[in-house]
Every structure is written in C-alpha cells, then in structure tokens.
N, C-alpha and C positions, 0 to 999 in steps of 0.2 A: 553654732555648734561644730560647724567643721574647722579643726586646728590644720590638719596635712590630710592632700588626698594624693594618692600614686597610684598607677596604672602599668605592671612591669618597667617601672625607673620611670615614666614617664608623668609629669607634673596633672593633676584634675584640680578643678576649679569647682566653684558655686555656680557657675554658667553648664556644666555640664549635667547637671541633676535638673529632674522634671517634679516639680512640688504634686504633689498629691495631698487631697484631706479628709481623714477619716473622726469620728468622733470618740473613736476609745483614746485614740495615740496622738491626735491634732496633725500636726503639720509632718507631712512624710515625704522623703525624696527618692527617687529613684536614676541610678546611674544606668542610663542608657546610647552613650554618645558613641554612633556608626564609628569613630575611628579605631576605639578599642578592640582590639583581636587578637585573641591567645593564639599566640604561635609554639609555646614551649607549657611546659609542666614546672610546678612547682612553684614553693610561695614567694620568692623575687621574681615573679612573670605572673602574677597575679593583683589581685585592689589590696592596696593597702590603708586604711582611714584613722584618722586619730580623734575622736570627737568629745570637745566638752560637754558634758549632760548640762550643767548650768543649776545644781538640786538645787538653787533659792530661789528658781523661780518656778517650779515645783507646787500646786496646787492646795495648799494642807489641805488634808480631811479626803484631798478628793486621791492627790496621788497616792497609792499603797506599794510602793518599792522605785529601786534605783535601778537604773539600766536600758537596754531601748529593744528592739523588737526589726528582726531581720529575714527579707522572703528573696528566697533566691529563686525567679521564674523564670518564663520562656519572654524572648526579648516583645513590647507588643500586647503583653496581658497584659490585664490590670493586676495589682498584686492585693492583697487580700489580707493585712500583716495580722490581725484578729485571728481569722483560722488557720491561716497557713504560715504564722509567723516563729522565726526562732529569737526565746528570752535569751538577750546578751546581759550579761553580769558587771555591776557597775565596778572599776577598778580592776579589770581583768583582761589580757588579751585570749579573743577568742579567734583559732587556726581552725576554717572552715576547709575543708578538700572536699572538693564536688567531681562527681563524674557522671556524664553525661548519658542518659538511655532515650534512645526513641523508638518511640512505640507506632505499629500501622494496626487497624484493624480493617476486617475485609466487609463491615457491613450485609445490607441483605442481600441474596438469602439467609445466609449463615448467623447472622445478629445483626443488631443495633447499634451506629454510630452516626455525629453528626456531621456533617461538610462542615466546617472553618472557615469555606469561601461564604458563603452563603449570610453565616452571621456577622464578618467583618462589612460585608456591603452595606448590611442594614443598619448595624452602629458602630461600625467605623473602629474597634476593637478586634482582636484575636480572639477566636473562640477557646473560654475552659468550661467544664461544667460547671466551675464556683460562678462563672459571670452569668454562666445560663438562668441560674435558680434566682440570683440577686435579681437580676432583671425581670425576670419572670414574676417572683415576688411583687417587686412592687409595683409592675404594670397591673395586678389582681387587686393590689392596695388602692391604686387610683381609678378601675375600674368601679370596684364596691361600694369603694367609702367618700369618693370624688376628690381625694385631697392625695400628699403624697409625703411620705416619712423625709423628714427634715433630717436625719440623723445620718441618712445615706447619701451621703455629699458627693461622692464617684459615681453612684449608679445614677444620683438624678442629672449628673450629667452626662454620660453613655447618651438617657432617657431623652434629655433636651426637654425642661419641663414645661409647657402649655404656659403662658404671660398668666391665664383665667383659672390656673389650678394652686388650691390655696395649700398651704401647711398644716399637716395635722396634728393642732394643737388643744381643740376643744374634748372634753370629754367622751363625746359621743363619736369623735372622728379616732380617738384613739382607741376606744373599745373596738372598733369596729377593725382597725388597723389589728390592733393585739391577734381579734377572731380568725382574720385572717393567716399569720404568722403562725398562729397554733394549728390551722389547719395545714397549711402547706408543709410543716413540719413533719406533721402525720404522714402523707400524700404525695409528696414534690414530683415522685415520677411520674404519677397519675396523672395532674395538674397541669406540668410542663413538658411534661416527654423532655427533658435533661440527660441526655445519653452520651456518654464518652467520647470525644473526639473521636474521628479515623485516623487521624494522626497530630502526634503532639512529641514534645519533647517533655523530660522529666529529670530531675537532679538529684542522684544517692548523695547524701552528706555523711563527713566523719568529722564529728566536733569535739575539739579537744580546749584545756583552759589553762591556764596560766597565771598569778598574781602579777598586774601590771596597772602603772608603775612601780619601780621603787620609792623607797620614802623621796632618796634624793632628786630622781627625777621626775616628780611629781612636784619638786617645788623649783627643778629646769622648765616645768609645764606652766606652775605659774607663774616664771617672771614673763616666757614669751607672752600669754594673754595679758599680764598686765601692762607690759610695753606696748600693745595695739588697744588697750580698753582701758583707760585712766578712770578712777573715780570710784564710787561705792563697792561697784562689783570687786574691783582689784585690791579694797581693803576686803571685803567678808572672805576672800581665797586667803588674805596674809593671816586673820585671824584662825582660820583653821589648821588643825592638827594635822603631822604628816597621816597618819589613819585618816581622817576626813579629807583631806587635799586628793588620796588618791582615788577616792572614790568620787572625783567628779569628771575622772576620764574614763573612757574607750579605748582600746585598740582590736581591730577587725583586720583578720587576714582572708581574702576568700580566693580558692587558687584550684585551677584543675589541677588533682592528683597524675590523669595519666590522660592524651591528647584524644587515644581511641575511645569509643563510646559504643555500647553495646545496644544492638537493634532487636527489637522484640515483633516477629508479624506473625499475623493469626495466617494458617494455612487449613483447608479443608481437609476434613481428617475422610470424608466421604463423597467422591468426585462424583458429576453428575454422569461420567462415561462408566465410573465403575458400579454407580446404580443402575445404570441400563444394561451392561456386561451381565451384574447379576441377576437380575430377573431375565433376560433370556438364555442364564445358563438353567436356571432354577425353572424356566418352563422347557427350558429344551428336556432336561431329567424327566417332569412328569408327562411330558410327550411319548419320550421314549419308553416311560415304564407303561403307560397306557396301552400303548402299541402292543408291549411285548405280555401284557396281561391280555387282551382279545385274541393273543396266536395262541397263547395256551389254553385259551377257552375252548379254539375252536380245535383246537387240538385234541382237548379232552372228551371233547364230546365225537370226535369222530370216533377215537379210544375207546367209549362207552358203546358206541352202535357198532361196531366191528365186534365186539366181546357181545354184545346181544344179538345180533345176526349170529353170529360164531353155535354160541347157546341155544340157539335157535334150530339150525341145521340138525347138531345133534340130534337135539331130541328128534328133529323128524325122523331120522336112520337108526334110532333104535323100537321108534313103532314099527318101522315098517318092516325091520328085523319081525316083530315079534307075530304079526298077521302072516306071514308066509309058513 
C-alpha cells in the first residue's frame, strides 16, 4: 500500500514502519523511526505518504466503506486506531497540523495519577489509560473464564500469553468473556483503578480535506503501480473509471503547525503552609476574643459590686440620718 513516504524532503521506507495487528483494520503500521525530528513547522518539514487502498481486495460483505484509519500518539504507546482513530477519506488528501500539549499532574495528596515508570517495567510499553483498561480487561478475562480473547492481538502480546492458556472460542468461554466486558464497562475504574498518567503528551488536530488525485493523476498513479506490479492487478486499475481509479489512493500530510507546545500542570490551589497559617490565625482570633470576653466579665462584675456597695452605704446614712 505504501506508493511514496517523505519525512521533511527526506525519503521513508517499508523498513521504517513497525507492523501492528488489530482485528477491526488487520494489518497497521506505525512510523516510528528515532531519526525523524521536526526541526521546523509546516507541511514540507512534516510525513508526507501516498498509499494505494488496493479496494479489490476489500472483503465484500465484510468491508463497509473506502479509506483507512489514522492515530497520531506519544512516541512508545501502543496506538489504538478503533478508539482513538481518525477516518481518512478514500481519493482525498488529508492536511493534518498537530500541536503539541503536555500535561503534568501533581498526584496525592491533591488527586490521582499513575507513574508511567512503573507500567513500562512491567510490560515493557508506555503507559496511557487506553493500555491500562485493555490490559486490565483481559487479565479479568483470563482470570474468570481461564482462556483469553483472540480478537486482541496487541494486548495479548503486551500480556505474553501462558503456552497452557487456550482461546476463547467455545460458547461457554465466550459468555463468560462477554460478562465480563459488560461488567468492566459498567465499572472500569472500580475494577482497575485506571487513572490518568502524571505526565503524558497529547496532540490538538486541525484537519482539513481536499479532492485528490485529479482524474489525470490518478491515472500518473496507475502507470507507476503498474510498471512495479504486472498482471491482474494492473488490468482491474486499467479497466477502471477516472472516478474509480481515484479512489484507490491516499494522500496524508501530518505536520507541526507551530514548533512551541503548550504545558498544562496541576498547581495547589491550597498549600499545606497556608492551611497551617490559617488555623493559627483563626485560633489566634478566638484566643484573643476569649481573653478579651473574661476582662469584661470580670470587669462587669466588679462594676456591679461597686454600684451595690455604692447603694449600700447610702442607704446606711439615710437611717442613721433619721434615728438621731
């Protein structure tokens, strides 16, 4: 499928792509090769790919549309193109500009995140929360039901499957499979404790679309394939229409929009110095109002027995007026 791959002017190969296999989309690659490094913005310093779809060989009945399925991740993850994929439009170029955010979060006390070191050591992967659940999942599948879902080709190797662990294919291993899946559904964070990295990168997209090829170079498209691929394939391209001819390409631009990238960190909106600040300003207050409620008290009450002594005297010196 791959016609031309570039890399900022620079030539990419079928050697540079790591096969992946998922079962909605079969056979997936991902362009991961350490020499690549955007040094500049915009789309001649970005991937450039041209790729035949190949629709005759296209599943009838099974495949329901033309085009392919695109996840732009952190370099290291597994990619996920089922939920986190974008649908490319067959006969179209699509200009992807990506910009770059990294996220930190500060964990406990303040919340919940997971360490990244921690999960790579154990299977050898980057940690995202998609990998958490997928895994998570099926280690509950092969706990319960003793067998393990065949359909997840990436996770069950993350997993490294047991030689003595069978596939779950009998009725009673899939109900049991299914129960499972419905429940984690329900539940996942209960189940897994799957919580947001502490730190990950993340990619804004702006996707824009195009009509590509033209008729006439769509049928520039098929003499190159047919000069490397003689035979059946290179008649069923002649007998089609320029409308069908161009719909059996691709073209994918994906390119940083701008080099800077924007950092998002969680900061405590409540320090533990100024919870301590405010509770001994807040008992210094009723300290001090305390204090100055027992002066008055005892203030008052002297106020009272000075005014009853007072009252007191009086009346003595008007009896004693009135006996003489």
């Amino acid at each position: 499928m791959l016609i031309q791959c570039a890399f900022a002017g620079r030539m990419c190969f079928q050697s540079d792509f790591v096969l992946t296999q998922w079962s909605t989309y079969g056979n997936c690659y991902t362009l991961q090769y350490p020499e690549f490094v955007s040094r500049r913005s915009g789309p001649a310093d970005g991937i450039e790919l041209i790729l035949y779809l190949e629709t005759d060989e296209y599943i009838r009945g099974i495949s329901t549309g033309k085009g392919a399925h695109v996840v732009i991740h952190e370099q290291e993850t597994v990619p996920f193109p089922t939920e986190e994929g974008i649908a490319i439009v067959a006969g179209t170029q699509s200009i992807i500009g990506i910009r770059q955010v990294e996220i930190s979060r500060m964990g406990e006390p303040y919340g919940r995140c997971t360490d990244v070191k921690v999960f790579k050591e154990k299977y050898g992967v980057k940690y995202t929360r998609m990998v958490c659940q997928k895994t998570c999942e099926q280690n509950l599948i092969r706990q319960s039901c003793g067998c393990y879902d065949e359909l997840q080709e990436e996770v069950n190797v993350i997993l490294k499957n047991p030689l003595n662990l069978r596939p779950c294919r009998t009725r009673k291993d899939k109900k049991c499979a299914n129960a499972i899946e419905l429940k984690f559904g329900e539940a996942s964070s209960a189940m897994c404790g799957c919580d947001s990295p502490c730190s990950e990168k993340k990619y804004d997209k702006t996707i824009t679309l195009r009509q590509w090829p033209s008729p006439s170079f769509a049928i520039l498209m098929r003499e190159i394939i047919c000069k490397e691929r003689e035979g059946t394939q290179c008649v069923r391209l002649r007998n089609k229409t320029s409308t069908e001819l161009s719909q059996e390409f691709i073209k994918l631009n994906v390119f940083f929009e701008d080099l800077n990238y924007e950092h998002l960190s969680e900061e405590a909106d409540y320090e533990l110095s100024q919870y301590i600040s405010d509770i001994g300003g807040t008992i210094g207050l009723w300290v001090g109002l305390s204090l100055l409620g027992v002066v008055e008290v005892f203030k008052l009450l002297a106020d009272v027995i000075i005014y009853l002594v007072g009252r007191l005297r009086k009346a003595n010196r008007q009896n004693s007026y009135t006996i003489h």
